[in-house]
C-alpha positions as CSV (number, residue, x, y, z in Angstrom):
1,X,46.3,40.2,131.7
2,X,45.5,42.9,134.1
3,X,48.9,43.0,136.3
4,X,47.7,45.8,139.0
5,X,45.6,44.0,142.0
6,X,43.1,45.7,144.0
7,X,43.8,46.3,147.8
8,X,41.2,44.9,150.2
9,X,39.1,47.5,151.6
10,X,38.7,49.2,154.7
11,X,35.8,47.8,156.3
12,X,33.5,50.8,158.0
13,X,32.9,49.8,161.2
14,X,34.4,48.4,164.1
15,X,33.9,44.5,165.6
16,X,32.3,46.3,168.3
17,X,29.4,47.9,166.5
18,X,28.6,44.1,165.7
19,X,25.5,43.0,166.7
20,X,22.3,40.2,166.8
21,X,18.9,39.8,167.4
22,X,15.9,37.2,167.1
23,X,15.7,35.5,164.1
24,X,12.0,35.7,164.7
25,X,12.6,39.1,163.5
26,X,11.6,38.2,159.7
27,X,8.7,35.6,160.6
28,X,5.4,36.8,160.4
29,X,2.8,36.1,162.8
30,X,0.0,35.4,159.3
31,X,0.3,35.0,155.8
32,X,-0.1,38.6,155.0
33,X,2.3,40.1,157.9
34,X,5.1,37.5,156.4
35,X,4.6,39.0,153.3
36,X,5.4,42.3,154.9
37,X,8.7,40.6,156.2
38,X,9.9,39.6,152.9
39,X,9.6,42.6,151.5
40,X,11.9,44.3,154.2
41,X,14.7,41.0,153.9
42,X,14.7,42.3,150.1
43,X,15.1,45.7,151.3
44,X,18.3,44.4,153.4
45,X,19.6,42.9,150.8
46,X,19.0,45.4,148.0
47,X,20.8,47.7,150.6
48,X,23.8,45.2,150.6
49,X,24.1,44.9,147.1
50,X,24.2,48.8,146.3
51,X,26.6,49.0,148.9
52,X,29.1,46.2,147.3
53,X,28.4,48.1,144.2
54,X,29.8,51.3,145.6
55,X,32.3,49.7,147.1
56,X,33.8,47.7,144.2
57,X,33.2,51.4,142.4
58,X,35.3,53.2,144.6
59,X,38.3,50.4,144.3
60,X,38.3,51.3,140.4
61,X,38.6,54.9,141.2
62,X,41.5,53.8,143.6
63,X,43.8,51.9,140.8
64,X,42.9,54.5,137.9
65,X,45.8,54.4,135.6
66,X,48.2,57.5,135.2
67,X,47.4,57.1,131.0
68,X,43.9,56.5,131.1
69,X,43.6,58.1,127.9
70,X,45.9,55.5,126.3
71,X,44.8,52.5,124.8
72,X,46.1,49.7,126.6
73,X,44.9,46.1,127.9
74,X,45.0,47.5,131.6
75,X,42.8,50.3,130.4
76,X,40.7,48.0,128.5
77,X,39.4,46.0,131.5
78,X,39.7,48.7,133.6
79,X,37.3,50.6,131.8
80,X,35.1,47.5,131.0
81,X,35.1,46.9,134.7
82,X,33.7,50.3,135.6
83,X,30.7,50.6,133.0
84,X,29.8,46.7,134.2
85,X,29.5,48.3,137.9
86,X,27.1,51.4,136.3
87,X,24.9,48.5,133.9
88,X,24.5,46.4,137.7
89,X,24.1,49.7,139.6
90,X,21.0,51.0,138.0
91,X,19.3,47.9,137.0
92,X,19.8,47.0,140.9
93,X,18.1,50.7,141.1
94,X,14.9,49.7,138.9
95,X,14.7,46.4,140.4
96,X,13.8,48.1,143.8
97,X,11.4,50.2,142.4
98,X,9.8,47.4,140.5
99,X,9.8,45.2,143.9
100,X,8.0,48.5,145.1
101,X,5.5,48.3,142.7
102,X,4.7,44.9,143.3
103,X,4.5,44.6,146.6
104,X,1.5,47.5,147.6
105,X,-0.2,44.9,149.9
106,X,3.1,44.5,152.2
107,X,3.8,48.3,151.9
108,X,0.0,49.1,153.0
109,X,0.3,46.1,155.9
110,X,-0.3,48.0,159.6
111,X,3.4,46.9,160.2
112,X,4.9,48.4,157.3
113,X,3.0,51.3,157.6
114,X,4.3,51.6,161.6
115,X,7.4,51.2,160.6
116,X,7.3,54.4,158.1
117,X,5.7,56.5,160.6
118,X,8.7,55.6,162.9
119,X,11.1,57.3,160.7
120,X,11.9,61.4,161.2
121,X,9.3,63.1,159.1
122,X,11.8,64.0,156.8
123,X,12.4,60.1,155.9
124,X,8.7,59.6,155.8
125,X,8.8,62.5,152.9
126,X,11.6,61.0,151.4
127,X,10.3,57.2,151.0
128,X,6.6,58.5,149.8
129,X,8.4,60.6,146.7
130,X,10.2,57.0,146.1
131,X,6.7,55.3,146.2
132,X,5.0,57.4,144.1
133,X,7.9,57.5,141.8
134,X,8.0,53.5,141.8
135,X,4.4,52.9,141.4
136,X,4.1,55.6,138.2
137,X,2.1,58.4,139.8
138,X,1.9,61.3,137.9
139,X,2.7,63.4,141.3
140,X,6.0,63.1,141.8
141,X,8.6,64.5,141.4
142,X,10.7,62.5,139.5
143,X,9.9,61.9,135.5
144,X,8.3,59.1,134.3
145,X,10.3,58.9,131.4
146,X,13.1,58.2,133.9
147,X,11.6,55.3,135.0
148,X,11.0,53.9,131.6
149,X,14.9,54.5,130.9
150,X,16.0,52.6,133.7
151,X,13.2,49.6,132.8
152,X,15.0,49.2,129.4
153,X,17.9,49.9,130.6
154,X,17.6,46.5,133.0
155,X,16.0,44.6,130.5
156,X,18.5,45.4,127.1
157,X,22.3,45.6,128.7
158,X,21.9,44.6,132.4
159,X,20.8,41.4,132.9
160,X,18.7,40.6,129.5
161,X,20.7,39.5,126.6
162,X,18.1,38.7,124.2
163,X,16.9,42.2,123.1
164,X,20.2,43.0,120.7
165,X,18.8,46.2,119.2
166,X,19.6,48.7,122.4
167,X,23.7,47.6,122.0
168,X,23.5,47.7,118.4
169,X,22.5,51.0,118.4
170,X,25.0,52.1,120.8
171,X,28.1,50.1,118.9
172,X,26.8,52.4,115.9
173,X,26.5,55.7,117.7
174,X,30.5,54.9,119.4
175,X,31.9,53.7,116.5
176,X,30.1,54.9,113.2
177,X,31.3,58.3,113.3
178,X,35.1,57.1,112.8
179,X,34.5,54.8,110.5
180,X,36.1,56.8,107.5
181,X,39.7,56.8,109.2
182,X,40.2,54.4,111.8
183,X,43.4,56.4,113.3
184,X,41.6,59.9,113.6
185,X,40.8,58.9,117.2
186,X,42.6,55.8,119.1
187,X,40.2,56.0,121.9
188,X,37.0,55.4,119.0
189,X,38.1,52.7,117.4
190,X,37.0,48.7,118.3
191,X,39.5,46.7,120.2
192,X,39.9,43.2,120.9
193,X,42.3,40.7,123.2
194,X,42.8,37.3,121.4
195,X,43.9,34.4,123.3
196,X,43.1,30.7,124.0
197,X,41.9,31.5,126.7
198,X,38.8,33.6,128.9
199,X,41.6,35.2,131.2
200,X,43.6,36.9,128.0
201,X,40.8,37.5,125.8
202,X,38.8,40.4,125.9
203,X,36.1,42.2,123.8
204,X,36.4,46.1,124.6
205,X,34.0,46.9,121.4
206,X,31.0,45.9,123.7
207,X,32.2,47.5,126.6
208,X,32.2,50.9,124.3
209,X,28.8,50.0,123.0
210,X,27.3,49.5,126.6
211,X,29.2,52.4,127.6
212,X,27.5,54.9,124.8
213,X,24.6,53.3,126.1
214,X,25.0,54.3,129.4
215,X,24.4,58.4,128.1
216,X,20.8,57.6,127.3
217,X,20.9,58.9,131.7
218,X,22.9,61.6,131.0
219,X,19.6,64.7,130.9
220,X,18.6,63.0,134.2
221,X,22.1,62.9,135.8
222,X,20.8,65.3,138.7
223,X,16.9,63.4,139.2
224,X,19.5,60.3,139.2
225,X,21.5,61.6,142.3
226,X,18.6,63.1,144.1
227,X,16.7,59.9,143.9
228,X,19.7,57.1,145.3
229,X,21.7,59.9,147.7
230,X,18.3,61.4,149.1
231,X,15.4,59.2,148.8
232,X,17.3,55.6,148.8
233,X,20.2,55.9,150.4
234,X,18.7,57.7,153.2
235,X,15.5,55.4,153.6
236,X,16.1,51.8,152.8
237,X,18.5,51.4,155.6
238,X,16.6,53.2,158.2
239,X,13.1,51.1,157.7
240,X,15.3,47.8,158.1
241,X,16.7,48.6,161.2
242,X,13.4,50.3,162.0
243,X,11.0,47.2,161.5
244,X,13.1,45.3,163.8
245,X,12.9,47.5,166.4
246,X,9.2,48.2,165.8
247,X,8.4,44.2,165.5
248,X,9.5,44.2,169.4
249,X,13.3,42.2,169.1
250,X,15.8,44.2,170.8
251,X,19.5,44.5,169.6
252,X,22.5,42.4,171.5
253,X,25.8,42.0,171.4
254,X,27.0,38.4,170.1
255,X,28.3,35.6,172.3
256,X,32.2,35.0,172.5
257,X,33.9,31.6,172.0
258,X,34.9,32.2,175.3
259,X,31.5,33.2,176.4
260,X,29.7,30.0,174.9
């Protein structure tokens, strides 16, 4: 059983930069300008979800244990925990660009289109390399062989069971090498939690497996870093809030209890 808790966070943000605006926001005025609006609302909530996933990363980093390098059940889930957050992270990172690619008629809408050309010139630059680098194009500046690691990356340990071959390969790569003395290095061996039940057992051999699997990144670590801190972090955000303000709804500050 995992005996540490995490704290709750400290929300960025105070109740004062809280605010509303007309649901009509997200409600197209035809079929193809709502189509426009749904692909922003999935842009707001990709956004969310990266964020919760660099949150509940930052909370591991904040109850590391003082023997991380010592095998223990604390370590165990601990670890497990942290490579679960990377699998989510960058399949949540390919599922945008694939929402990219398939969505060119609400990216080429008028609307959209204002939207982009609201942003600072800089952001404009920095949502067409994520374009081009969503929709395959050999002119960017991202590799495509990136791309392709992140689609099988999704589809074999992220959210796809059923392709086995991608974690067996990466169980053998962890663990094969010790296999002649299983005390030569604690930290490469398989472990396991047995119990009656799901809150006292624990598989940390798959966690390894996913973890080696996780290295398959490694030659693109900078292109990785460029491409969420520059060209995602810095656009996704801004064309929400943008496409609001261009659709014509103004921001305002909620009602009170009091107030209503």
């Amino acid at each position: 059983m995992i005996k540490q808790e995490f704290l709750l966070p400290e929300i960025e943000g105070e109740d004062q930069n809280l605010e509303t605006f007309d649901p009509n926001a997200f409600v197209g005025n035809d079929k193809d300008e709502q189509k426009t609006c749904n692909f922003v609302l999935m842009l707001a909530l990709f956004f969310n979800d990266l964020k919760n996933l660099v949150w509940a990363f930052r909370q591991l980093k904040n109850t590391l244990p003082k023997n991380a390098d010592s095998p223990s059940v604390y370590n165990g889930h601990h670890g497990g925990f942290e490579v679960h957050i990377q699998r989510l992270f960058w399949a949540c990172v390919f599922e945008l660009t694939d929402s990219i690619k398939n969505n060119e008629n609400a990216i080429k809408h008028s609307l959209f289109v204002k939207t982009i050309h609201s942003l600072p010139q800089e952001r404009q630059r920095l949502w067409d390399e994520l374009y081009q680098f969503s929709v395959g194009s050999k002119i960017n500046k991202f590799s495509n062989k990136l791309l392709e690691e992140l689609a099988q990356h999704r589809n074999n340990i992220a959210f796809h069971y059923s392709q086995n071959k991608v974690i067996a390969n990466g169980y053998k790569d962890f663990f094969a090498p010790q296999s002649a003395n299983l005390h030569s290095n604690p930290l490469k061996v398989p472990y396991i939690s047995r119990a009656a039940s799901m809150a006292e057992t624990k598989f940390y051999f798959a966690d390894a497996a996913a973890q080696e699997c996780l290295k398959k990144f490694d030659p693109y670590a900078t292109e990785l870093k460029n491409l969420v801190k520059e060209n995602i972090l810095k656009t996704v955000g801004s064309i929400v809030i943008n496409f609001i303000q261009v659709r014509g709804f103004a921001w305002q500050k909620p009602q009170t209890a009091e107030q209503e």
